[in-house]
C-alpha positions in Angstrom: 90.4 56.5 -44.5 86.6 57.3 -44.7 85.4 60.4 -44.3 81.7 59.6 -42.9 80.3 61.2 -40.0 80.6 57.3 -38.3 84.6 56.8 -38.4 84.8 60.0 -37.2 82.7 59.3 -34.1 84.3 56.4 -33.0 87.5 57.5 -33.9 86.5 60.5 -31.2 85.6 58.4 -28.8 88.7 56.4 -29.5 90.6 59.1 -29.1 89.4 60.4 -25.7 89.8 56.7 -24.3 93.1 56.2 -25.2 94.0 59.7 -23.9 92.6 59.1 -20.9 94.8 55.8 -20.4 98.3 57.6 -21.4 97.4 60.2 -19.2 96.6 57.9 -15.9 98.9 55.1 -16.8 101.8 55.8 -19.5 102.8 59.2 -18.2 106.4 59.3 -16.6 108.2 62.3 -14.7 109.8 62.9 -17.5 107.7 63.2 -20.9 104.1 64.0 -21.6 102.4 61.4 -24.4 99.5 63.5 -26.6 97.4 61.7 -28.9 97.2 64.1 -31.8 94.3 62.2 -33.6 92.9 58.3 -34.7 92.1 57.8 -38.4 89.6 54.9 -38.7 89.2 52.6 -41.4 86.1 52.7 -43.1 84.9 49.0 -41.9 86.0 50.6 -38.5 88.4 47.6 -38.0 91.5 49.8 -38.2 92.3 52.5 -36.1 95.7 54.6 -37.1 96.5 56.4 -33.7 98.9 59.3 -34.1 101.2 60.5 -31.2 103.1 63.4 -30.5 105.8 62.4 -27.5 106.9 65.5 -25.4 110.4 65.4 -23.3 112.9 63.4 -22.0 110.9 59.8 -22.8 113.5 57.0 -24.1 111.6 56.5 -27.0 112.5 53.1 -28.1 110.9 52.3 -24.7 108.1 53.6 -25.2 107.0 52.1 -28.6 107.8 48.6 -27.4 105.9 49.2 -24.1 103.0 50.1 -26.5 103.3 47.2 -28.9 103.5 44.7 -25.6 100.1 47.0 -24.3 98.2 46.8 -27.1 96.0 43.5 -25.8 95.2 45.7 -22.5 94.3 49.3 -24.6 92.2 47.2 -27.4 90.0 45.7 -24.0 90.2 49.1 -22.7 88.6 50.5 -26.1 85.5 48.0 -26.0 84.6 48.2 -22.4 83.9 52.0 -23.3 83.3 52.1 -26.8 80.2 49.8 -28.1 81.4 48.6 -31.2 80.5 45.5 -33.0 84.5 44.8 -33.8 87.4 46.1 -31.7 89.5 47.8 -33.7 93.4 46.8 -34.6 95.3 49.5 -32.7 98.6 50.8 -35.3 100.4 53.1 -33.6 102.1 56.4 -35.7 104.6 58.8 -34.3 103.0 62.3 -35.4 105.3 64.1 -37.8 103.3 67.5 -36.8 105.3 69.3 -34.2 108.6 68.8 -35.9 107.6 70.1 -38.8 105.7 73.2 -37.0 109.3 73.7 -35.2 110.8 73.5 -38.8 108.5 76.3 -40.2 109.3 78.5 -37.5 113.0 78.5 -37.5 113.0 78.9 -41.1 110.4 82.0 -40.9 112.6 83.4 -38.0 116.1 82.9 -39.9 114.2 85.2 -42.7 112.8 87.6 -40.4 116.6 87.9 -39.1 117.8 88.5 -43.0 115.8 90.9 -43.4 117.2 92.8 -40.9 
């Protein structure tokens, strides 16, 4: 991934679109979807969209709702982002919060041996 000022731009502005979209049209009763962060290639062709999925979402339903919904978020993308290339939407589940989680029991479990 490039780290020019231009990838990170779009992938801002990819970012903010596609949260805007889960939050108005992917968001159940039951679970909260958070996009955590878009990496774009450097030809901007590729974006890597990283989610963090919150509650009692089945998530195998989720990822293949995504993968059938691609088509509608790419058209999404362009009608609000000027680009001269839509960019290939892959989709990454965001390894982040369970690791955060992790660090915290295990600090916790040492503050409770030291006691």
């Amino acid at each position: 991934m490039d780290s020019g000022r231009r990838p990170k731009r779009v992938a801002h502005l990819i970012r903010e679109t596609l949260s805007r979209i889960f939050l108005e049209e992917f968001q159940g009763d039951s679970g909260l979807i958070t996009v955590t962060r878009v990496e774009m290639s450097a030809d901007l062709q590729t974006a890597h969209v990283y989610l963090s999925l919150f509650g009692d979402l089945e998530e195998q339903t989720l990822w293949e709702r995504l993968e059938k919904s691609k088509g509608y978020l790419r058209r999404s993308i362009a009608s609000e982002v000027q680009l001269r290339y839509n960019p290939t939407l892959v989709f990454h589940r965001d390894p982040t919060p369970e690791y955060e989680g992790r660090i915290d029991q295990l600090i916790e479990r040492l503050k409770d041996d030291k006691k």
